[in-house]
Steps between C-alpha positions, in 0.01 A plus 500: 500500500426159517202335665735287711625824629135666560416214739807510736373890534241614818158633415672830590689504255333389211260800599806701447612356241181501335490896499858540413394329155207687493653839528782396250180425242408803511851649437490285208160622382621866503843443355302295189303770476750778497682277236795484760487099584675330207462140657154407533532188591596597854133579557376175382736332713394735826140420480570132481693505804175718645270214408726227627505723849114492493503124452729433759311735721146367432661118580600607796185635612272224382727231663440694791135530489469099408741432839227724712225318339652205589523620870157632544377135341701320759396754778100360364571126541626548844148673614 
């Protein structure tokens, strides 16, 4: 999935998203181990799209902590 495509998605559902991929990572792990999972690459791939969810999700919440900052700094100047 592309980053592009992680943006245009609600919080909700990069929540869900986010333990989808974390579920299938653990698939993975057990498959590797069981010597069932011949493409291992899939993992790789699955826990970069985990840490691109994370990035997008921590954005999100940082811009919204800097916009309530901003709010409570305006909210001083008026007083």
């Amino acid at each position: 999935m592309d980053l592009k495509e992680l943006q245009k998605f609600a919080d909700q559902e990069l929540h869900t998203h986010l333990s989808d991929l974390r579920k299938k990572v653990r698939e993975f792990r057990f498959s590797i181990a069981n010597s069932q999972l011949k493409n291992v690459r899939m993992m790789r791939q699955s826990k970069k799209e985990i840490a691109q969810v994370l990035t997008e999700l921590n954005k999100r919440r940082i811009s919204k902590s800097s916009v309530e900052d901003v709010k409570i700094e305006e909210s001083k100047k008026e007083e």
